[in-house]
C-alpha positions in Angstrom: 226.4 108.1 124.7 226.9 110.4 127.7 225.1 109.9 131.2 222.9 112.8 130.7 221.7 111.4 127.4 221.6 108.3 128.3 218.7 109.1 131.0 216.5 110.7 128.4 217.3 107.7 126.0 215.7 105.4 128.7 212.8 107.4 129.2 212.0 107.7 125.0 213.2 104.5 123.9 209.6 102.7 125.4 207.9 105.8 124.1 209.0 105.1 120.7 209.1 101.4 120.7 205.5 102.1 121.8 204.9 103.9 118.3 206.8 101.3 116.6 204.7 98.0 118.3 201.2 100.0 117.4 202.3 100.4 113.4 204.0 97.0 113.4 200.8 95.6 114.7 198.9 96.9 111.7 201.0 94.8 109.3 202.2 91.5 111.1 202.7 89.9 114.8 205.7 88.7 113.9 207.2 92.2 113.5 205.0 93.5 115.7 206.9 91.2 118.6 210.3 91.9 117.0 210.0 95.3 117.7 208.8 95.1 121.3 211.9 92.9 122.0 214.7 94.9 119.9 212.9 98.0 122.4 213.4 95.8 125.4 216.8 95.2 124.7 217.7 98.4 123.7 216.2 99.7 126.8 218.4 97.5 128.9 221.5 97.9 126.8 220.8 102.3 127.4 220.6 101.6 131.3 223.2 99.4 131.7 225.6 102.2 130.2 224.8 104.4 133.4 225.8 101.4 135.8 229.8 102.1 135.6 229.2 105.6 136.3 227.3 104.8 139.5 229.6 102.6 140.5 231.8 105.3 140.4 230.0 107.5 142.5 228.8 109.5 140.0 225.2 110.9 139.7 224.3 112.4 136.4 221.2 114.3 136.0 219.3 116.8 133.7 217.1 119.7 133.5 214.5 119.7 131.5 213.4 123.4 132.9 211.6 124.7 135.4 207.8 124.8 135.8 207.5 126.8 138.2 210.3 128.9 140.8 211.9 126.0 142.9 210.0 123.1 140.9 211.5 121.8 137.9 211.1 118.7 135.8 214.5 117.1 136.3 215.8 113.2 136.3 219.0 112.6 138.4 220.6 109.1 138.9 221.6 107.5 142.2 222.5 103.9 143.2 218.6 103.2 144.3 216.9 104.5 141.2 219.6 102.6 139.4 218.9 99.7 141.0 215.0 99.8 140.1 215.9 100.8 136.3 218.0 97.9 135.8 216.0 95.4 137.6 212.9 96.7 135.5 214.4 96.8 131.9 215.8 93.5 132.3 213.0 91.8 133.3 211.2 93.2 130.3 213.4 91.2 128.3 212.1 88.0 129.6 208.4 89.5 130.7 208.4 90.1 126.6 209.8 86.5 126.0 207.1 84.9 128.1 204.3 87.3 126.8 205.0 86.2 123.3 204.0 82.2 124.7 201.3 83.2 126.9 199.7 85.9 124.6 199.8 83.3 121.3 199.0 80.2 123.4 196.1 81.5 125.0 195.0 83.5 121.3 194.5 86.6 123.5 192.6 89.7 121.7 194.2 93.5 121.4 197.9 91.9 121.5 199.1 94.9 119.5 197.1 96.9 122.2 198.7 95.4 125.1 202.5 95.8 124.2 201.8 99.4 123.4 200.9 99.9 126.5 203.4 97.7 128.0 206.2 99.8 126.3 204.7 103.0 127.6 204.4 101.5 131.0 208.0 100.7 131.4 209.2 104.6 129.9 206.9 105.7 133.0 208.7 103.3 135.3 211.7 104.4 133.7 210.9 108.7 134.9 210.1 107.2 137.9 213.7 105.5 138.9 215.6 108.7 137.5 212.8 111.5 139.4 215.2 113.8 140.3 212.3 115.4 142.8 208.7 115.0 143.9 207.0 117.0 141.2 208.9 114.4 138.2 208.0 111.0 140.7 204.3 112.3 140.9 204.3 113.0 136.9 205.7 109.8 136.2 203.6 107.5 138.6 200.3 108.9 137.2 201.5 108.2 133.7 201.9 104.3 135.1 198.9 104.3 137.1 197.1 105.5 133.0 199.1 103.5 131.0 198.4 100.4 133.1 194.2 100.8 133.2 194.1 99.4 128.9 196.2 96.2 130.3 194.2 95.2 133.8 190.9 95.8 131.7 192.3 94.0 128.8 189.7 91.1 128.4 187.3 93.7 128.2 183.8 91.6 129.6 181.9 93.0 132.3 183.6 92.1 135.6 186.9 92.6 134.3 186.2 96.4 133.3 184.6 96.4 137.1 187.7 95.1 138.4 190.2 97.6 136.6 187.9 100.4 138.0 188.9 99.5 141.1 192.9 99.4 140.5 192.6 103.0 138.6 190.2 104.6 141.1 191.6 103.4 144.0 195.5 104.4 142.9 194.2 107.4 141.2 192.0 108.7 144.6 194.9 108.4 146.8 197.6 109.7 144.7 195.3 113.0 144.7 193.9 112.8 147.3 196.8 112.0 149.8 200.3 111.9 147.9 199.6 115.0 146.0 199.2 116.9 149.2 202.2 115.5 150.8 204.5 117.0 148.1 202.3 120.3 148.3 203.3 120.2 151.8 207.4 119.6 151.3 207.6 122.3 148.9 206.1 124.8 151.6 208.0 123.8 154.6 211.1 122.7 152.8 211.4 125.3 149.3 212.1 122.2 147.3 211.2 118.3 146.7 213.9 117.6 145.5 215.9 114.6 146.5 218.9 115.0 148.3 221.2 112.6 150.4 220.3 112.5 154.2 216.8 114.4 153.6 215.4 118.0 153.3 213.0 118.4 156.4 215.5 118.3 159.0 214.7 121.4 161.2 211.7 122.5 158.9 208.8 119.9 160.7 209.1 118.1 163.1 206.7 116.0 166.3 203.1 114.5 164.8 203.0 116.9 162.0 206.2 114.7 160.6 204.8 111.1 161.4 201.0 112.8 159.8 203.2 113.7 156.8 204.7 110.3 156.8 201.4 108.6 156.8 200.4 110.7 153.7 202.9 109.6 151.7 202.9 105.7 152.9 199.3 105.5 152.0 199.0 108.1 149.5 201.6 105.9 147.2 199.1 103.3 147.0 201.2 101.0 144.7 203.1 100.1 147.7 199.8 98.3 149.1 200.2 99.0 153.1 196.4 98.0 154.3 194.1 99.4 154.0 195.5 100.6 150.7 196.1 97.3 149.1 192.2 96.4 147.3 193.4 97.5 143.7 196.0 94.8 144.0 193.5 91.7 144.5 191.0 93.3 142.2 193.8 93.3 139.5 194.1 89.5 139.4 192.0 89.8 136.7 194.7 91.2 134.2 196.3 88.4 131.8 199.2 86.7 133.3 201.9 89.4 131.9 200.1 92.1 132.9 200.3 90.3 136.5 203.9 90.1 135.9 204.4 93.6 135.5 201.9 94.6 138.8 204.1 92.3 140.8 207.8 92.1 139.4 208.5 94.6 136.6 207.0 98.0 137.6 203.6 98.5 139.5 204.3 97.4 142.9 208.1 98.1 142.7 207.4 101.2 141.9 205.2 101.8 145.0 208.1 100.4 147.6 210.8 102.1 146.0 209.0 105.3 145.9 208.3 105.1 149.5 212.0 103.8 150.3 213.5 106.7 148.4 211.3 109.4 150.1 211.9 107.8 153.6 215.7 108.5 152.7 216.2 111.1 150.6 213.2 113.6 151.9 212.8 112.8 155.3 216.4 111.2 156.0 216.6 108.1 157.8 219.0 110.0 160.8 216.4 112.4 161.5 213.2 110.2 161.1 214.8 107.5 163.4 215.3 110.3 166.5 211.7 111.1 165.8 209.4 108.7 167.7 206.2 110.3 165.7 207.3 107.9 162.8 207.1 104.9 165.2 203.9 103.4 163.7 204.6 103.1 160.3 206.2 99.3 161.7 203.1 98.6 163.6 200.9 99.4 160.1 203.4 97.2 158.3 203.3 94.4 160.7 200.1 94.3 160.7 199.5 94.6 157.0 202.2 90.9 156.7 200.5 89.5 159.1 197.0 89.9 158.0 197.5 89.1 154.2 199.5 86.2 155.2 196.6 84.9 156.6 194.6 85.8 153.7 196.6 84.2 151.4 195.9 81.0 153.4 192.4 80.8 152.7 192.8 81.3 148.8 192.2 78.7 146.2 192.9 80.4 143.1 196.5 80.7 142.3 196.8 84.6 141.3 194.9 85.6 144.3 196.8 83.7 146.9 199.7 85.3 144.7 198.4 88.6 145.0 197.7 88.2 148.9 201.3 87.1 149.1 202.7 90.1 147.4 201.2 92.6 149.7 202.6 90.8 152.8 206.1 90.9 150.5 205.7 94.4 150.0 205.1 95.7 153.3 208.6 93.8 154.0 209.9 96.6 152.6 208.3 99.4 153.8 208.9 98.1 157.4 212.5 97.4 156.5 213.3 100.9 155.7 211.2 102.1 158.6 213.1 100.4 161.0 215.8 103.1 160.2 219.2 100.8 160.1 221.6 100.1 158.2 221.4 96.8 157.6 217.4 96.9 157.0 217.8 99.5 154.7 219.9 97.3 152.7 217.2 94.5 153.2 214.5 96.7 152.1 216.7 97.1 148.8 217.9 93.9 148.3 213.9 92.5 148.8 212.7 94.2 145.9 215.4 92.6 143.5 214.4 89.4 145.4 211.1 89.7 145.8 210.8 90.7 141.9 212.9 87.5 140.4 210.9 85.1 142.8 207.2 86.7 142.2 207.7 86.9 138.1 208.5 83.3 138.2 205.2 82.6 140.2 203.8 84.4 138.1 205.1 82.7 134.8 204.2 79.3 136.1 200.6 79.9 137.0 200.1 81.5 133.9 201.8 78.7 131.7 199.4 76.5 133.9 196.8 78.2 132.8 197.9 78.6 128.9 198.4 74.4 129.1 195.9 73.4 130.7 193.3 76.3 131.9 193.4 75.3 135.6 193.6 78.2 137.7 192.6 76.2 141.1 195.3 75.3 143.8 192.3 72.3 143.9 193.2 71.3 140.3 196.9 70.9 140.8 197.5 67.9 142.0 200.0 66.2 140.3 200.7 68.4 137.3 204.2 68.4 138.0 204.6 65.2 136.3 203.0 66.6 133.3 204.6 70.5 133.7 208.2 69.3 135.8 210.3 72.2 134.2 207.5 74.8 135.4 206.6 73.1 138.2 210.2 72.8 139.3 210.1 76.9 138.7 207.5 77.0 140.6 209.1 75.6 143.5 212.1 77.6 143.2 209.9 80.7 143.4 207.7 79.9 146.3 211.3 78.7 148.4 212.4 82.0 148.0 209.0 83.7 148.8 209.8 81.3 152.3 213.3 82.4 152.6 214.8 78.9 152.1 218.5 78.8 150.7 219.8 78.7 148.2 217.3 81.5 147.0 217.4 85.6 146.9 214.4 85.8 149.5 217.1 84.2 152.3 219.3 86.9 151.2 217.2 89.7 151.8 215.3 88.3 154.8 218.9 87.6 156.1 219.6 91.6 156.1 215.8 92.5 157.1 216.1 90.1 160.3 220.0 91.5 161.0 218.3 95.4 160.8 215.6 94.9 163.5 218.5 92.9 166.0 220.7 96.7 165.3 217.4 98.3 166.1 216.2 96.1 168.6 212.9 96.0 167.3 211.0 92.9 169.0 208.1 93.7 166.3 209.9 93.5 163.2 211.5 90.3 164.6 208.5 88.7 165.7 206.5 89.6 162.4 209.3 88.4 160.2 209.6 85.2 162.0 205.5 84.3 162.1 205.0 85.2 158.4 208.3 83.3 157.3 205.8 80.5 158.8 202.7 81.5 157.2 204.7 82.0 154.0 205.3 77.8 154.8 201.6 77.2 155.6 200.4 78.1 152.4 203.3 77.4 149.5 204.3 74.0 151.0 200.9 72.5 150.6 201.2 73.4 146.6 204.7 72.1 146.2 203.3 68.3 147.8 200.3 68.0 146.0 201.8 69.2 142.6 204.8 66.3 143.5 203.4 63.7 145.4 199.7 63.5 144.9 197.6 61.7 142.4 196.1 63.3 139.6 191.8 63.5 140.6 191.1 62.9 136.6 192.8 62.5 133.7 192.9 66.1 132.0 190.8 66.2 129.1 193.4 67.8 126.7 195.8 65.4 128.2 198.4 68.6 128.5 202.1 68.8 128.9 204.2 72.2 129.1 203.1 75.3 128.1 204.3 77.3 124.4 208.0 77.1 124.9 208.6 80.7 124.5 206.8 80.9 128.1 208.5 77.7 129.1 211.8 79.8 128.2 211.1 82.7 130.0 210.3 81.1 134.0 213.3 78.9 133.7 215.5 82.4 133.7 214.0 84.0 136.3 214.1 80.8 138.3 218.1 80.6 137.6 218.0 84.2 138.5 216.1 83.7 141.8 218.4 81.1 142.4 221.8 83.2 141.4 220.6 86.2 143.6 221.7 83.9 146.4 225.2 83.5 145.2 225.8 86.5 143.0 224.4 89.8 145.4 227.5 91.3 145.3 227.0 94.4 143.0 223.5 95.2 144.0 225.6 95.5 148.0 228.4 97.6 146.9 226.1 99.7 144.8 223.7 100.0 147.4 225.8 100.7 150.6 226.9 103.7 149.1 223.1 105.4 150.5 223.4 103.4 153.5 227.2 104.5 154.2 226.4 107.7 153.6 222.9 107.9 155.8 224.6 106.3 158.7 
């Protein structure tokens, strides 16, 4: 299979795997879920074919035709979309693994319902890592934004249709409302969105009207979660535990920080957006954003919220990282998400197969499990280390590179609001890992529990290796990566 093929392949496969789940469904779950993993698979096998032609320094793309003069729908591949595409069809490998145990053990309704829409989520993720310009990315992260609604909504009672409501009005209203307008704007000034290495706008805006652009996009990609944008991601807590997954790790938020990562370098450039002090706040907005839901997270008592509250501060890590506009915290900003993505899905995993075993969902109810749940438990802990930045995890790794970007930049903020939430980041996953160790159980469960299905118990011991390898084995994701950064700089 050739490049250019191989980038419509990834965008299908889901597509047709999503046809395939819904007829399997109607016959048996067993096939049902064999399908949804022989799509997972083959979607990671199809993007893994692109990889040695990145490395390379190639980047194929394809036309699908124009639309309109100077606005076509078109996919191209570089190393940052790569990145996402891999990082995303892998982990719906083991996001499908862990579904199978969570969905069974907890006898969850609509199951063929929710790996339809799971499958068409990830084709949409997958048009938004090869968006060869503004007009595809916009396509594609509406169709995510839709396709995602059936699985926050998917218990279907009263305040968890309220809740999705939230997550598709509020994503929806400022992808309209703010981000549409931003590429309306780029295509005036600049004849094109498409994305090119070291920007487009250079010479065509400039002054407040490029840090007002700038603020459009930040905020009108909502996914990304910069306050006061960041309501739909609490409000989808309410989503089954996969589902959470796939906000946090997979796709969802991901999406959101590599969207605004990629603009920030390939539509404004960061050269010419660094010698423009208009784009100055966008670290002060970040900063704040860590620093509040840091101390948000701290006063949380259910386990998916405080996760929740915990991703926005992670996410705004990598908004500020790119803003700071150096090399080495643009690297950081990359290497977070893979981080950030292997720690967060195995979070994830454990609360949920917490919840599947023994239906606590209470940081209150956890003391002691870990003597009844060690091997999630013990995932657990590997995941909130590397949410801390504790070796030997990924999250050192790419706070390493974030905290070596604001010394090249000098930025006392970025420093100062790295090292503070590090601390917070302490103040409220330490707590967890001692009482789940060392305390005493309150009562005696009554369903006297032990680990979840092992399916589920499967699937958070590999992203805990994972989270745990990123420390030793980042080598690729650098070399692959610096080619941007060498280039930029």
């Amino acid at each position: 299979m050739n490049p250019e093929s191989a980038i419509l392949a990834a965008i299908a496969v889901p597509l047709v795997g999503a046809l395939g789940i819904s007829l399997a469904g109607r016959i048996n779950d067993n096939l049902r879920e064999t399908v949804t993993l022989v799509t997972a698979i083959t979607l990671a096998m199809i993007v893994s074919t692109l990889l040695p032609t990145e490395f390379a320094g190639g980047r194929p793309e394809v036309s699908l035709g124009e639309v309109v003069p100077g606005i076509s729908f078109a996919f191209r591949v570089e190393p940052l979309g790569m990145l996402f595409a891999a990082l995303a069809s892998g982990l719906w490998i083991i996001n499908s693994i862990y579904s199978i145990g969570y969905m069974r053990g907890n006898n969850e309704k609509n199951q063929t319902r929710f790996y339809t829409c799971f499958a068409i989520a990830l084709s949409a993720t997958m048009g938004i890592a090869f968006a060869a310009n503004l007009f595809t990315l916009f396509i594609f992260y509406e169709v995510l934004t839709l396709s995602t609604y059936p699985l926050v909504s998917h218990k279907g009672d009263k305040d968890t249709v309220r809740s999705a409501r939230v997550y598709v009005g509020l994503l929806l209203t400022t992808s309209i409302g703010l981000f549409l307008p931003a590429i309306i704007w780029v295509y005036l000034v600049a004849g094109t969105g498409d994305f090119v290495e070291g920007g487009i706008l250079q010479g065509k805006l400039e002054g407040p009207a490029l840090g007002f652009l700038l603020g459009l996009f930040v905020f009108g990609i909502g996914k990304a979660a910069v306050m006061p944008v960041h309501r739909w991601l609490p409000a989808a807590m309410v989503a089954p535990t996969p589902v959470s997954a796939l906000l946090h790790a997979v796709a969802v938020v991901k999406a959101g920080v590599f969207s605004v990562t990629k603009i920030i370098i390939f539509i404004f450039g960061v050269d010419y957006l660094f010698a423009e002090p208009s784009s100055g706040w966008l670290v002060y907005v970040t900063a704040f954003t860590i620093i509040t839901a840091s101390v948000v997270a701290l006063r949380q008592n259910n386990i998916k919220r405080l996760l929740a509250y915990s991703t926005i501060a992670q996410l705004s890590y990598v908004v500020m990282s790119a803003a700071v506009l150096k090399p080495f915290a643009e690297i950081g900003a990359i290497i977070h998400m893979v981080a950030h993505a292997f720690g967060k899905i195995t979070l994830f995993f454990a609360a949920g197969a917490i919840y599947v075993a023994s239906k606590k969902t209470e940081i209150s109810q956890l003391h002691g499990i870990g003597r009844r749940m060690p091997w999630t438990m013990a995932a657990f802990t590997i995941g909130a280390l590397s949410m801390i930045g504790v070796p030997p995890t990924g999250g050192f790794v790419s706070k390493w590179f974030i905290l070596a970007g604001a010394f090249q930049a000098d930025n006392t903020l970025a420093l100062a609001t790295m090292v503070l939430s590090t601390v917070l980041n302490a103040a409220y996953f330490l707590p967890i890992i001692f009482i789940v160790w060392f305390a005493e159980e309150k009562e005696t469960p009554a369903n006297d529990h032990g680990e979840a299905p092992l399916a589920a118990v499967i699937a958070l011991t590999i992203t805990a290796a994972l989270t745990i390898g990123f420390f030793f084995f980042n080598g690729p994701v650098l070399e692959l990566e610096s080619q941007i950064v060498g280039k930029e700089k």
